[in-house]
C-alpha positions in Angstrom: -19.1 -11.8 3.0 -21.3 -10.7 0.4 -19.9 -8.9 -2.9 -20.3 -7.1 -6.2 -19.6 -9.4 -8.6 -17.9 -7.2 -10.8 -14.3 -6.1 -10.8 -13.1 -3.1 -12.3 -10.7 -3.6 -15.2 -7.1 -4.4 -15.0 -5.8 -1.2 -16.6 -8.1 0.6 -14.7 -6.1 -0.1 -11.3 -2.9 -1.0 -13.2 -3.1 -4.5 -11.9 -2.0 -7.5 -14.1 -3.9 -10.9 -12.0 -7.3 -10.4 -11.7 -7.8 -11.6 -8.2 -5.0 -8.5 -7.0 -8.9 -6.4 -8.2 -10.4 -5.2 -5.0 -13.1 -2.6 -6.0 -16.4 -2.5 -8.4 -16.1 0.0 -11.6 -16.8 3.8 -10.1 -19.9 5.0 -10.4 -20.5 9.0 -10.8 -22.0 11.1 -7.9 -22.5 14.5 -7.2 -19.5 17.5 -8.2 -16.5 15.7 -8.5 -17.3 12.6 -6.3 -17.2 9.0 -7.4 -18.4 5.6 -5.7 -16.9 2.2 -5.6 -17.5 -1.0 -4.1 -14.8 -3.2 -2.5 -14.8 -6.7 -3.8 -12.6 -9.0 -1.5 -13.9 -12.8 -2.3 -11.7 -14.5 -3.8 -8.2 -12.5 -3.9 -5.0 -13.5 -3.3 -4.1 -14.8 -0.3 -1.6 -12.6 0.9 -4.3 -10.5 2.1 -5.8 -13.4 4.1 -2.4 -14.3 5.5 -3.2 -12.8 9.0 -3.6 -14.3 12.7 -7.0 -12.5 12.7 -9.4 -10.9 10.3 -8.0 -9.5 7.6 -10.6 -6.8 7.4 -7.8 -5.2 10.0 -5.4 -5.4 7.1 -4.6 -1.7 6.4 -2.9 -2.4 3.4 -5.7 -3.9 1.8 -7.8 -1.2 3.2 -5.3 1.1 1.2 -4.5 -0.7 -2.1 -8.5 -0.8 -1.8 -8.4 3.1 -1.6 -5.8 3.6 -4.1 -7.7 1.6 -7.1 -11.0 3.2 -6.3 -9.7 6.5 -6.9 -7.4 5.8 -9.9 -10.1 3.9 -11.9 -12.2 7.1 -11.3 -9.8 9.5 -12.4 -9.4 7.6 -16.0 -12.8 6.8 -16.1 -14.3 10.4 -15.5 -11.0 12.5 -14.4 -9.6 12.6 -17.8 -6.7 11.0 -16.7 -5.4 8.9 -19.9 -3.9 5.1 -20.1 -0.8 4.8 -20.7 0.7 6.7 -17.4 3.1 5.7 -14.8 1.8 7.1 -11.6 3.3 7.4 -8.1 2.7 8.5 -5.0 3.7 11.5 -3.0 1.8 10.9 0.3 -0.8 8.4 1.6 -2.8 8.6 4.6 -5.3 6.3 6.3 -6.7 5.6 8.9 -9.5 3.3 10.5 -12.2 4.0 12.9 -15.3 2.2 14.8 -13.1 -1.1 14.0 -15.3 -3.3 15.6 -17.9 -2.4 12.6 -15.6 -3.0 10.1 -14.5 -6.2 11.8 -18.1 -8.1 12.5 -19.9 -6.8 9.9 -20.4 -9.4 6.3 -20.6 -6.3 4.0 -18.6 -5.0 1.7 -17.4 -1.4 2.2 -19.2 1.5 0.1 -15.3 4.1 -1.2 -16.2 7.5 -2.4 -13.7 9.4 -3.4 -13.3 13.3 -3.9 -11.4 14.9 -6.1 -9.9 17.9 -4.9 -7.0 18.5 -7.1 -6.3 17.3 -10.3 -3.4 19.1 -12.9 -2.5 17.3 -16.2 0.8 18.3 -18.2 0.1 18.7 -21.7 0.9 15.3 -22.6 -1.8 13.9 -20.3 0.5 12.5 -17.4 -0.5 13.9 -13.8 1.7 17.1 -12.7 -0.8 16.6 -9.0 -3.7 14.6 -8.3 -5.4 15.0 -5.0 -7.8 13.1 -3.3 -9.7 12.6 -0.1 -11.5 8.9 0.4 -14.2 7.4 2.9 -15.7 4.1 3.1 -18.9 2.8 5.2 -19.9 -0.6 5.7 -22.4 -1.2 3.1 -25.9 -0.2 4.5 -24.8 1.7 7.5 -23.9 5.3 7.4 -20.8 4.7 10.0 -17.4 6.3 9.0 -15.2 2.7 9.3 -12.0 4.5 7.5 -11.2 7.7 6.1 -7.9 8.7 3.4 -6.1 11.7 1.5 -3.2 10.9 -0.9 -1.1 12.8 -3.5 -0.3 11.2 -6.9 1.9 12.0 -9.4 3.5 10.7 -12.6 4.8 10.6 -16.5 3.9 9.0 -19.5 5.6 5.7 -19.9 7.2 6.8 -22.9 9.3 9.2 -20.5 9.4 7.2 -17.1 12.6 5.3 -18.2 14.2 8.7 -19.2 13.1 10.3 -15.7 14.8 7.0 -13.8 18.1 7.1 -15.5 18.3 10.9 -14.6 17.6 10.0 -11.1 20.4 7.4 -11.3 23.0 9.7 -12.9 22.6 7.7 -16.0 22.5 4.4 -15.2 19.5 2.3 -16.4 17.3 0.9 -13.1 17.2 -2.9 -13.4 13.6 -4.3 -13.1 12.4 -7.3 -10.7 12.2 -9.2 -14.0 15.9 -8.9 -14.3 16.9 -9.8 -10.4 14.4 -12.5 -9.6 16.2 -15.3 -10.9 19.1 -14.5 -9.0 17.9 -12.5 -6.2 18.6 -14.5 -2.8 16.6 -13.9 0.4 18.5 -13.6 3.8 19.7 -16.3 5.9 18.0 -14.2 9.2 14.7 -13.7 7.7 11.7 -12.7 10.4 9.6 -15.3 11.9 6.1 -14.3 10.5 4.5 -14.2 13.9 6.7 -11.6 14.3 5.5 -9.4 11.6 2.1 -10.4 11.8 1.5 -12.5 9.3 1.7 -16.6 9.0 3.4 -17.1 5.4 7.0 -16.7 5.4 6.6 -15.5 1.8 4.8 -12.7 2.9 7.6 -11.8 5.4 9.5 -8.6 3.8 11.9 -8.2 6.2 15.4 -9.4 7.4 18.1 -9.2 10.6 15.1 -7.5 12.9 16.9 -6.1 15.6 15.4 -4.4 18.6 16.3 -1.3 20.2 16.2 0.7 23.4 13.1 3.0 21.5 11.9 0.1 18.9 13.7 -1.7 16.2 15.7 -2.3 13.1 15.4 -4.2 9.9 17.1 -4.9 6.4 13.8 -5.0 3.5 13.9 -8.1 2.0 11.0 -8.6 -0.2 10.6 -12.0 -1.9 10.4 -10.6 -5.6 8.8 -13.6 -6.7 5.4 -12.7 -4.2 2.7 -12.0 -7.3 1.1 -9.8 -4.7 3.8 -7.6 -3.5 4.9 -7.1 -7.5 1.9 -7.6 -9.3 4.0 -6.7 -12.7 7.4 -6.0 -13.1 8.6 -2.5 -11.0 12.1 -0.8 -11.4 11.7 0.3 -7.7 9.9 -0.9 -4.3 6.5 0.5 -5.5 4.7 2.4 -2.2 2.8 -0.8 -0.7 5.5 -2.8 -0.4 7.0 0.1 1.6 4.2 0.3 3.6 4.1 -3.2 4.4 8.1 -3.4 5.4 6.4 -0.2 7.6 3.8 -2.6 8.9 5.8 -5.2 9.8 8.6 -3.4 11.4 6.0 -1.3 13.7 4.2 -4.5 14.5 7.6 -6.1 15.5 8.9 -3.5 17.4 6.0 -4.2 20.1 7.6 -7.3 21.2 4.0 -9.1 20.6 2.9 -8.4 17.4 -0.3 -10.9 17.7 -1.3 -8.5 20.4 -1.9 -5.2 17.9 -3.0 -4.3 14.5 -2.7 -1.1 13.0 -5.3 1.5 12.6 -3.6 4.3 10.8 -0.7 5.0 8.2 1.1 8.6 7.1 3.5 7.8 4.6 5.5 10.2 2.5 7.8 9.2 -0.7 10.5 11.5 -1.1 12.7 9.5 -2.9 12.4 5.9 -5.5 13.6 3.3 -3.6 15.9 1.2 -5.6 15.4 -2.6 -5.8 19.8 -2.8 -6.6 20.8 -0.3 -3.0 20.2 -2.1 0.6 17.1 -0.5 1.8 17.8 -0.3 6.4 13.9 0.5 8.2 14.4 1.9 11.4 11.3 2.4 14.0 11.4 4.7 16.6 8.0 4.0 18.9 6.5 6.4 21.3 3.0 4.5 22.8 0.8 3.4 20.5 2.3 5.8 17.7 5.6 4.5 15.6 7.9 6.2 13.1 9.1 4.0 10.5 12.0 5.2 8.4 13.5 3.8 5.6 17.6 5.0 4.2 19.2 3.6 1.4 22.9 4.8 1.4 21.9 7.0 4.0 19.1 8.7 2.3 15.6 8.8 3.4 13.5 7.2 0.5 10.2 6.8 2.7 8.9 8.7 6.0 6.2 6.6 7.7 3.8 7.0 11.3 1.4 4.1 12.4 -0.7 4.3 14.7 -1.0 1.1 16.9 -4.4 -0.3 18.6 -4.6 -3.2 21.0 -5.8 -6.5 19.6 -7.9 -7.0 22.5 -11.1 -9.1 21.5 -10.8 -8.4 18.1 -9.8 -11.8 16.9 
């Protein structure tokens, strides 16, 4: 696959290892429009860790989405360093797959701002933004997006958490991974889709009369699920444990990938509270929820599309 051979900057896409950089720096277009370049040689392997191409990887497709737009919005937004940002909504969804699939290109993101409101001290009150990506060189659609950001300046983040936790301080992965244990019932990969049992994020699957049920179990020591140190399940790890369990609750997840993602973030979800997914499917759509202590921190929809030759 060809590729720019520039990444954008690590603070840029609040990223810490260089290879978790999957877009070019933005380039300026017309109004309030901004173009990026997907760079997906050499990255880490947890996005390669699929039975088939892992251009069909909607996560990557998404975390692809979500730096595009966030180095914009610092480069040329007015959106200053220094923020923690996080997500109110994501949606995406692929289309003409068999383009994206076969074709050695990378994919051309431009994003549009449509909202953008900063507090006074620069941190995002609303940011919204619509995204589309082509194969590079063709002017087919091969995914379209619209997501909702929010956030606070670092210097108040930790003061916004412990109100959220009725005081209490939120412990960080750097303060559970040396003790955290992983389940004795962890999923089979093939399963979940993937072939790594380190990218496996979820525990006691269960299935169900209308799909199935899970227990998140991230491994906390996965540099690609926690880049840097989080005092919460940050939104793609969410939406992988989404992935997963929608995948599994097919009965053959080798047999489908999935083409399209609506997730809504209501609530943090704490790394120190048992986080239970439960997947209702109806056809090829599946609603993912995920409860901690009964409430829901994350609302999720995939669409599913059959595998079929797309191997």
């Amino acid at each position: 696959m060809t590729t720019s051979t520039i990444r954008t900057s690590q603070d840029l896409v609040h990223r810490a290892n260089p290879r978790e950089i999957l877009v070019s720096p933005p380039s300026r277009g017309a109004g309030r429009r901004y173009h990026s370049t997907t760079v997906t040689t050499d990255i880490s392997p947890y996005y390669l860790d699929h039975p088939a191409r892992h251009r069909l990887d909607l996560l990557l497709m998404t975390e692809a989405c979500r730096q595009a737009a966030l180095s914009a919005a610092h480069l040329f937004e007015g959106l200053p360093l220094g923020v923690a940002a996080f997500f109110n909504f994501i949606d995406v969804r692929l289309s003409n797959v068999d383009e994206l699939v076969n074709s050695a290109s990378e994919l051309l993101i431009t994003t549009t701002v449509q909202e953008m409101k900063l507090r006074g001290d620069g941190s995002p009150k609303q940011i919204v933004y619509s995204q589309e990506a082509a194969v590079a060189g063709s002017d087919t659609t091969v995914l379209r997006a619209r997501m909702a950001v929010q956030g606070v300046t670092k210097g108040r983040y930790e003061d916004l958490r412990a109100y959220q936790r009725n005081g209490s301080a939120a412990p960080s992965t750097a303060d559970l991974r040396a003790t955290a244990r992983r389940h004795d019932d962890l999923t089979e990969p093939d399963r979940v889709g993937r072939t790594q049992t380190a990218n496996v994020v979820l525990a006691g699957l269960r299935h169900t009369d209308s799909g199935a049920t899970a227990i998140l179990d991230a491994d906390l020591g996965n540099a690609s699920l926690f880049d840097h140190d989080y005092d919460h399940y940050p939104a793609m790890v969410l939406i992988e444990a989404g992935r997963q369990l929608a995948l599994a609750s097919t009965g053959r997840a080798v047999d489908w990938v999935i083409t399209g993602c609506h997730a809504e973030f209501p609530q943090f979800a704490e790394l120190d509270t048992q986080t239970v997914l439960v997947a209702r499917r109806d056809g090829d759509q599946v609603e993912v929820r995920c409860r901690q202590d009964g409430l829901v921190v994350t609302d999720m929809r995939f669409e599913l599309t059959p595998m079929a030759s797309r191997r």
